[in-house]
C-alpha positions as a Markdown table, in Angstrom:
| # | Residue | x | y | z |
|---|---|---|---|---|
| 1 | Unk | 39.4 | 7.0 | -7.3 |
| 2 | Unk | 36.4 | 8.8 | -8.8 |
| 3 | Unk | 35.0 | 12.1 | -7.7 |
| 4 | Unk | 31.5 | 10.3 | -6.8 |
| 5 | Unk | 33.0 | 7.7 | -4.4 |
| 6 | Unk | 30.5 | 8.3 | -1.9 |
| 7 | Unk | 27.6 | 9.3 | -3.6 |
| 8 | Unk | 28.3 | 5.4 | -6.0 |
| 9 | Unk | 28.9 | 3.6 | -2.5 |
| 10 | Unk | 25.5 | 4.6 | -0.7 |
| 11 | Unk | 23.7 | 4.6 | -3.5 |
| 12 | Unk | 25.1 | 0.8 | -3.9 |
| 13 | Unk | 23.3 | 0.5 | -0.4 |
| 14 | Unk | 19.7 | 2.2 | -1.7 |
| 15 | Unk | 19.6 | -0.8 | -4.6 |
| 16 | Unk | 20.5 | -3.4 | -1.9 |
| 17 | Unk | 17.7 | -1.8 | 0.4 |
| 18 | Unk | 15.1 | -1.4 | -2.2 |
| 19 | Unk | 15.5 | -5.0 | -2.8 |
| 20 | Unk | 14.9 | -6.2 | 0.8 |
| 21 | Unk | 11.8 | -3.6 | 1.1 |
| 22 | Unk | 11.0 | -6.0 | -2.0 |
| 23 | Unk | 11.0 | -9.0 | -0.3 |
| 24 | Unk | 10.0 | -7.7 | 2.9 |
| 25 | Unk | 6.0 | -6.3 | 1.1 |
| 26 | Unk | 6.3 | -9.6 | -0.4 |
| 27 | Unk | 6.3 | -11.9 | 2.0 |
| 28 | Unk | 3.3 | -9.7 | 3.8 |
| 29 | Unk | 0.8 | -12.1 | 5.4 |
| 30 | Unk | 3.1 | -15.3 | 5.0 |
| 31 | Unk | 5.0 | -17.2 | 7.3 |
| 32 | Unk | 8.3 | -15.3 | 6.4 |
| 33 | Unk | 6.9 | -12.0 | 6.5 |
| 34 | Unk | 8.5 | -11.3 | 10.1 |
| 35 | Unk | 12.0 | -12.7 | 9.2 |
| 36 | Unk | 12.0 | -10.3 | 5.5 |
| 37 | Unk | 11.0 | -7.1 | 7.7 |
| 38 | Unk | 13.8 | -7.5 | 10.3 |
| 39 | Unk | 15.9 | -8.4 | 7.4 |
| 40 | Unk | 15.2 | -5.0 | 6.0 |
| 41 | Unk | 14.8 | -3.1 | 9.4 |
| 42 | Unk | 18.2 | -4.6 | 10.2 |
| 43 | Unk | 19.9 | -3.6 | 7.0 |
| 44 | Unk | 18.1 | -0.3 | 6.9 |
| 45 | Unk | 19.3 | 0.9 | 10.3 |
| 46 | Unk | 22.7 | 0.0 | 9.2 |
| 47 | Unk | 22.4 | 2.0 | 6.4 |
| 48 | Unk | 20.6 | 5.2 | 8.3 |
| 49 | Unk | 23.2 | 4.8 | 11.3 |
| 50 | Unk | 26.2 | 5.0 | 8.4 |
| 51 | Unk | 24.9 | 8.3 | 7.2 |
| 52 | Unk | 24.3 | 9.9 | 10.7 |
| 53 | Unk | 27.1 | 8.5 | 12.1 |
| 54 | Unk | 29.8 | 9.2 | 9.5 |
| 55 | Unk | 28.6 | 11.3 | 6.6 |
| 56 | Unk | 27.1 | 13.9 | 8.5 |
| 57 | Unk | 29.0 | 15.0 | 11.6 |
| 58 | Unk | 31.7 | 16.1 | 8.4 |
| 59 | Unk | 28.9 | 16.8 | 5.9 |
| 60 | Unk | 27.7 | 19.5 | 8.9 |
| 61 | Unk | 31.3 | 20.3 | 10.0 |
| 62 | Unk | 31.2 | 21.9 | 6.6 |
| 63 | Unk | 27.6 | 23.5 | 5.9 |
| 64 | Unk | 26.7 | 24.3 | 9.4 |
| 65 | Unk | 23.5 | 22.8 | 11.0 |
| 66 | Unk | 21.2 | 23.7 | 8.7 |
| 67 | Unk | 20.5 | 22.8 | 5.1 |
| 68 | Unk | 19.9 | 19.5 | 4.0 |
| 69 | Unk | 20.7 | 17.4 | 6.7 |
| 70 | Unk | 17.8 | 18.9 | 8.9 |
| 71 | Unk | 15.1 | 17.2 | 6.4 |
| 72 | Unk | 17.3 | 13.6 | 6.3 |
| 73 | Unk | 17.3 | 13.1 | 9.9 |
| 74 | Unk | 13.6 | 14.1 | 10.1 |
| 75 | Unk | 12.7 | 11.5 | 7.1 |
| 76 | Unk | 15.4 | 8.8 | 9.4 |
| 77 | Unk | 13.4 | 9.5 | 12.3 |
| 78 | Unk | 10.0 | 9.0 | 10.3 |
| 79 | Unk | 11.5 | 5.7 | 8.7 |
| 80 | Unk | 12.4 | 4.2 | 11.9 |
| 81 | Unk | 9.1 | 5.1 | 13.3 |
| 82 | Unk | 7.2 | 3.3 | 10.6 |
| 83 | Unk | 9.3 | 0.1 | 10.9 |
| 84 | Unk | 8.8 | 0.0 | 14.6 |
| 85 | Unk | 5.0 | 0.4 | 13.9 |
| 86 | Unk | 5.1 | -2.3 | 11.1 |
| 87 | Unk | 7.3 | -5.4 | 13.7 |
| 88 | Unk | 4.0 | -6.5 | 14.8 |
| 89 | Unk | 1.7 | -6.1 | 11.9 |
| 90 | Unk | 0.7 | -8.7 | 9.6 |
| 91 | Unk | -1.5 | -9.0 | 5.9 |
| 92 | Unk | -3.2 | -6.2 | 5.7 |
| 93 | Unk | -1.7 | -4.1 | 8.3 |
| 94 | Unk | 1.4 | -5.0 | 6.6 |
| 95 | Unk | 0.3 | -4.2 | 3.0 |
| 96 | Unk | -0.3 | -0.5 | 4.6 |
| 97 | Unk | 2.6 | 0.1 | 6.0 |
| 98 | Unk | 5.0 | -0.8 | 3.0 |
| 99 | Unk | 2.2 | 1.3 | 0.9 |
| 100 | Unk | 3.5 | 4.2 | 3.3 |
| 101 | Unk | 6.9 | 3.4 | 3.6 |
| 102 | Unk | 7.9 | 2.3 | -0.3 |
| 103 | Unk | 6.6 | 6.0 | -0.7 |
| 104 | Unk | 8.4 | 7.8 | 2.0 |
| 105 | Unk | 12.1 | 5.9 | 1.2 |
| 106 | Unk | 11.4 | 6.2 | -2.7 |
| 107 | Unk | 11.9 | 10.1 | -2.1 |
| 108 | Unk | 14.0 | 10.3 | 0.7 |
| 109 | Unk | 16.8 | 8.0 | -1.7 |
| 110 | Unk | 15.7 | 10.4 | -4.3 |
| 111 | Unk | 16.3 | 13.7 | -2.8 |
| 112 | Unk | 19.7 | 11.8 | -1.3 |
| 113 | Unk | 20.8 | 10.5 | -4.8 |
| 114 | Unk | 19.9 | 13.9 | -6.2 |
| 115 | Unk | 21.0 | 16.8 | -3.7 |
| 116 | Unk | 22.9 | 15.2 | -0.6 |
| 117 | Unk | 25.5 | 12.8 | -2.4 |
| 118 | Unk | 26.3 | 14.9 | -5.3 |
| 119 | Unk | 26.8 | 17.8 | -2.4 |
| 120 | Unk | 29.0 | 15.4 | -0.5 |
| 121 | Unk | 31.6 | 14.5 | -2.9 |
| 122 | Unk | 32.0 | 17.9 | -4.0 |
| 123 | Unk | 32.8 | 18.9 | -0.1 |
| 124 | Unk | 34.0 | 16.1 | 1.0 |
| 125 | Unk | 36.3 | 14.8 | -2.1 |
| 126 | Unk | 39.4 | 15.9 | -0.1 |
| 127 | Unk | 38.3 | 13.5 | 2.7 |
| 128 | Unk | 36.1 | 10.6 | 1.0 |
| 129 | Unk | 38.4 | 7.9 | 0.9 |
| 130 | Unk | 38.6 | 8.1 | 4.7 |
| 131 | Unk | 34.7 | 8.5 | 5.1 |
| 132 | Unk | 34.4 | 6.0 | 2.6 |
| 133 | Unk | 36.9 | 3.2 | 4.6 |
| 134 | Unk | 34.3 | 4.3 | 7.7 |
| 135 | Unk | 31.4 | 3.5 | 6.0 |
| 136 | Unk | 32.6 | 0.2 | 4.8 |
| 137 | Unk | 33.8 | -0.7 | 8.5 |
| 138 | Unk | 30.9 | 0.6 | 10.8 |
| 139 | Unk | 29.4 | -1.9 | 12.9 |
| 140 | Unk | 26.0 | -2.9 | 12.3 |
| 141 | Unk | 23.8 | -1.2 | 15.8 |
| 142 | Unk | 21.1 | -3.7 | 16.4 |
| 143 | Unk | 18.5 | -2.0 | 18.3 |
């Protein structure tokens, strides 16, 4: 298997979410708008419980507590705070939050994609497969 097996599976996840944030400012104001933002709330804490749950206990194992990972969970916890803010808005209130939130994901996948994945399958190539069979099996955590 390639050297970036982690790094090309998550970032896999980051298109899928990208396109659900998509759908999810588009259907703002509309009768669907509630359905499209669970749809991406749902698939997004998937995604955020994957990382915490099995890339980072080893990623940490491994750097210690500090470095990177202190800055993910921070922008995790501010992405789950804006989607619970966001479950009850509608039109404009809606517009605003994905204004907020297509800015604070477009970086956090960004500094991910750039500085935490490549890190990852460099330190954790001796163990990816196994994180990567993890991944692929964690149960989705509805909140």
């Amino acid at each position: 298997m390639s050297n970036q097996i982690l790094s090309s599976f998550l970032a896999r996840q980051h298109r899928e979410l990208d396109s659900l944030m998509e759908d999810a400012e588009n259907a703002c104001g509309t009768p669907r708008a509630q359905e499209a933002l669970l749809a991406f709330s749902e698939a997004m804490e998937h995604h955020l419980g994957i990382e915490e749950r099995v890339l980072f206990p080893e990623f940490g194992r491994r750097t210690g507590p500090g470095g990177p990972l202190v800055v993910m969970r921070e922008e995790h916890d501010a992405i789950r705070s804006l989607l619970a803010e966001g479950r009850s808005g509608s039109g404009v209130e809606c517009r605003a939050l994905f204004d907020t939130l297509t800015i604070l994901v477009s970086q956090h996948h960004l500094k991910e994609e750039n500085v935490l994945y490549p890190m990852s399958d460099s330190l954790l190539a001796d163990c990816a497969d196994r994180l990567l069979v993890a991944m692929k099996e964690a149960p989705i955590v509805h909140e």
